[in-house]
C-alpha positions as a Python dict, from the first residue, in 0.01 Angstrom:
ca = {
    (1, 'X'): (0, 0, 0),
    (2, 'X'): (78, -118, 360),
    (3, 'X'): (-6, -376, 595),
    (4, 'X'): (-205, -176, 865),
    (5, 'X'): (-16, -94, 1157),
    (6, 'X'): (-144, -19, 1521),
    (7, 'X'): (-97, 380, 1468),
    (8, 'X'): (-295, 367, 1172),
    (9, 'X'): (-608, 171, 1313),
    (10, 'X'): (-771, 512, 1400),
    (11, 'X'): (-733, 695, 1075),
    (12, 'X'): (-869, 368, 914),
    (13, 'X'): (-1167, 383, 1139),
    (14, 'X'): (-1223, 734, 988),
    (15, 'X'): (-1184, 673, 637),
    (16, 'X'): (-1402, 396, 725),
    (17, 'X'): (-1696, 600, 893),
    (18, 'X'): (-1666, 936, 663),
    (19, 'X'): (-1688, 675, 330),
    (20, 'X'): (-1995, 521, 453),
    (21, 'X'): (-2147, 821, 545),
    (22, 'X'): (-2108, 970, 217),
    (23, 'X'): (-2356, 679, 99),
    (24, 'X'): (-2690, 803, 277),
    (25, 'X'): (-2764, 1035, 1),
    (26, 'X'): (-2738, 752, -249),
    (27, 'X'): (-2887, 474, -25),
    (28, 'X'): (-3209, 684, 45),
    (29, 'X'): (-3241, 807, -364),
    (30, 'X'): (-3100, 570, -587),
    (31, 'X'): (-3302, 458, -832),
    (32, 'X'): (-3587, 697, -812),
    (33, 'X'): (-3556, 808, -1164),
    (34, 'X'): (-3558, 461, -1216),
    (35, 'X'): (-3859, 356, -1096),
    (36, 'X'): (-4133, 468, -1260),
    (37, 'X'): (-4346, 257, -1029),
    (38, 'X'): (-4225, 439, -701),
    (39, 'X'): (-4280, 762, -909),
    (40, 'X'): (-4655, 658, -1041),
    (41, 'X'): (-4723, 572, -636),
    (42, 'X'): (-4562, 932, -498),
    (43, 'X'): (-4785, 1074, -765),
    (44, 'X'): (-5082, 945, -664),
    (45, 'X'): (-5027, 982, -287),
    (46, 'X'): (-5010, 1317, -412),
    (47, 'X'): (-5342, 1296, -637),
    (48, 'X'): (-5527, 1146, -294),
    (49, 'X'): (-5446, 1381, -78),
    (50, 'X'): (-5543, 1668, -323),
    (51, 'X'): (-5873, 1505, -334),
    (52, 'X'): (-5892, 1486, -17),
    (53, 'X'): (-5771, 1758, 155),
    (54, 'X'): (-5847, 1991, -122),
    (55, 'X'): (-5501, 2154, 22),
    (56, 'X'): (-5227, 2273, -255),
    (57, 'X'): (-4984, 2326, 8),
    (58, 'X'): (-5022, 1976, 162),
    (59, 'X'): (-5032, 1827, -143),
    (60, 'X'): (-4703, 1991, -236),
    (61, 'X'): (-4521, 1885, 120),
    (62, 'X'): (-4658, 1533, 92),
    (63, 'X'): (-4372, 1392, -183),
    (64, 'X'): (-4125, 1655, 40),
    (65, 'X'): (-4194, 1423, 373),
    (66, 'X'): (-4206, 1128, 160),
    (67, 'X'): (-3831, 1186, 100),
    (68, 'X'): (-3750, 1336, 423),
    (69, 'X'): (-3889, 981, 550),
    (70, 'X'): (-3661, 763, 286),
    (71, 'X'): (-3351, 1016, 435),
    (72, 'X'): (-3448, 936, 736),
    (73, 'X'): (-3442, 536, 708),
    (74, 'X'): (-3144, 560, 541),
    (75, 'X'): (-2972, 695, 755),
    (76, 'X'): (-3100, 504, 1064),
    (77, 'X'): (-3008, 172, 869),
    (78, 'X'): (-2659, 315, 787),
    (79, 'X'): (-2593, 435, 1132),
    (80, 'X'): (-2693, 84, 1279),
    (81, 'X'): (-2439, -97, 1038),
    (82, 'X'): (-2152, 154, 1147),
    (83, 'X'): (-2206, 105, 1491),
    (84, 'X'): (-2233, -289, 1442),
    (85, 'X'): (-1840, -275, 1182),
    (86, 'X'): (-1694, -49, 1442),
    (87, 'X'): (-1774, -297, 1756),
    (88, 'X'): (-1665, -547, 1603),
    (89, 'X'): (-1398, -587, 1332),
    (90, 'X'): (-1330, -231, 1266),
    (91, 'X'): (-1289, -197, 1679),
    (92, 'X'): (-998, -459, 1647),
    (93, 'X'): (-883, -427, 1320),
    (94, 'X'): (-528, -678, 1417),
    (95, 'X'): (-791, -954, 1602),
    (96, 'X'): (-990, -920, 1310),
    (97, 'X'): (-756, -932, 1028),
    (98, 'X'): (-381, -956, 1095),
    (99, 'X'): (-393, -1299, 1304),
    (100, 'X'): (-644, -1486, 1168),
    (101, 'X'): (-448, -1683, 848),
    (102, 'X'): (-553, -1604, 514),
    (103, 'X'): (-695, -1239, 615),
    (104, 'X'): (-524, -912, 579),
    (105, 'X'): (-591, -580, 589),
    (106, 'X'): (-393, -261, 422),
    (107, 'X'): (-390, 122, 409),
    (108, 'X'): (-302, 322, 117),
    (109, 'X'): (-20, 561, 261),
    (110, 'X'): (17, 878, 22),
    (111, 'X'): (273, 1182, 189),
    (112, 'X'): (331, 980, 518),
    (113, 'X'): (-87, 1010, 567),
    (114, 'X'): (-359, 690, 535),
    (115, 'X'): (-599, 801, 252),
    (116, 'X'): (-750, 452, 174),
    (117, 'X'): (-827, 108, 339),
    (118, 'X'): (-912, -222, 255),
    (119, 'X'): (-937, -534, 387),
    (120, 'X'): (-939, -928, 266),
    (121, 'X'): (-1100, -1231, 477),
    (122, 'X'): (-1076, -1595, 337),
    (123, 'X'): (-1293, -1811, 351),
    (124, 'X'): (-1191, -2159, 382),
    (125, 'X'): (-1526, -2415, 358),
    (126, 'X'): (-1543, -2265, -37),
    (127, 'X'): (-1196, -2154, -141),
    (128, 'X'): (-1273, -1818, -172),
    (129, 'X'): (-1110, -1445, -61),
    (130, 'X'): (-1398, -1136, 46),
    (131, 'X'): (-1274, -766, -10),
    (132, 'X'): (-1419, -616, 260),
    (133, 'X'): (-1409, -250, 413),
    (134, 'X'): (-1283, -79, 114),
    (135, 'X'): (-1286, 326, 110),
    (136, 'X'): (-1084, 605, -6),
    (137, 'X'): (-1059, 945, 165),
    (138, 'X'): (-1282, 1184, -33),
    (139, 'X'): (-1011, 1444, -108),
    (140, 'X'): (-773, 1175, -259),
    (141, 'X'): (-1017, 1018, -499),
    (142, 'X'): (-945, 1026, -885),
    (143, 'X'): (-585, 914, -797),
    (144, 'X'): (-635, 552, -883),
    (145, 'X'): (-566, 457, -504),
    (146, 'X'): (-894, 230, -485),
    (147, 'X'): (-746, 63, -818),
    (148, 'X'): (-431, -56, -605),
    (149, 'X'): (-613, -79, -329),
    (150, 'X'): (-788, -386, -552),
    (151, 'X'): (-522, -541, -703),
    (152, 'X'): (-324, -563, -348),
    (153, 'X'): (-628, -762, -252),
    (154, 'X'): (-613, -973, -601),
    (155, 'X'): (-272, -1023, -525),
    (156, 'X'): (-336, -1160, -187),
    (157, 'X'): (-595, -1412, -319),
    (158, 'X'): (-327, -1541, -578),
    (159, 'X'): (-71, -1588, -341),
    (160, 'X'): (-250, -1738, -132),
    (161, 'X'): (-441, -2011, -395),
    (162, 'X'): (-817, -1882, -385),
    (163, 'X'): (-1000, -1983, -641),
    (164, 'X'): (-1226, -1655, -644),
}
């Protein structure tokens, strides 16, 4: 685990962008199975427009656009927050991290290639240290390189006397 240097600022970025990406499936369906309330509504959306359009076929595509429309939000809201991170801190990840004091940011370097990132920010009005920007290249997970990734970062905060 490495400070970040300038050469690495792009693969960072992609770790970055491919990790978040990942999450639109999960953003969009989490929880369904868990919310029988969401389930009892799609149901009788479904039940509705059976009795109204006496239509099996649109009754059957109605729960299909339902989650084509939660995809589709998802992925709008994700793709707004990427392109807010990578204009701003990710865009200048030594502004953003590497001068400001008590703020750091690392890559996990694994056969001379970056396959993980995180980052720390302190906060001084409360004390406290943020992990921030955290990811692990998909074909390098199950190697425990978010576990150092998070302990570098714990680390950090004890050197540098946060108190969470």
């Amino acid at each position: 685990i490495l400070e970040i240097r300038a050469t690495d600022q792009e693969a960072a970025r992609r770790i970055f962008y491919d990790g978040i990406m990942e999450r639109i499936p999960n953003t969009a369906f989490r929880g369904l199975r868990q919310h029988p309330r969401t389930q009892l509504l799609y149901a009788l959306l479904a039940a509705l427009c059976f009795a109204v359009t006496r239509s099996l076929l649109l009754t059957c595509l109605l729960p299909v656009g339902l989650l084509g429309l939660r995809y589709y939000y998802s992925h709008k809201v994700i793709l707004a927050y990427l392109e807010c991170a990578l204009h701003t801190d990710m865009a200048d990840i030594e502004q953003y991290y590497m001068k400001p004091p008590g703020s750091c940011f690392w890559v996990a370097v694994l056969d001379g290639n970056v396959v993980g990132i995180v980052a720390a920010r302190g906060h001084e009005e409360d004390n406290t240290v943020e992990l921030l920007r955290m990811s692990v290249d998909s074909r390098f997970r199950g190697k425990g390189i978010a576990k150092a990734l998070g302990r570098k970062v714990l680390e950090f905060a004890l050197v540098h006397n946060y108190s969470a």
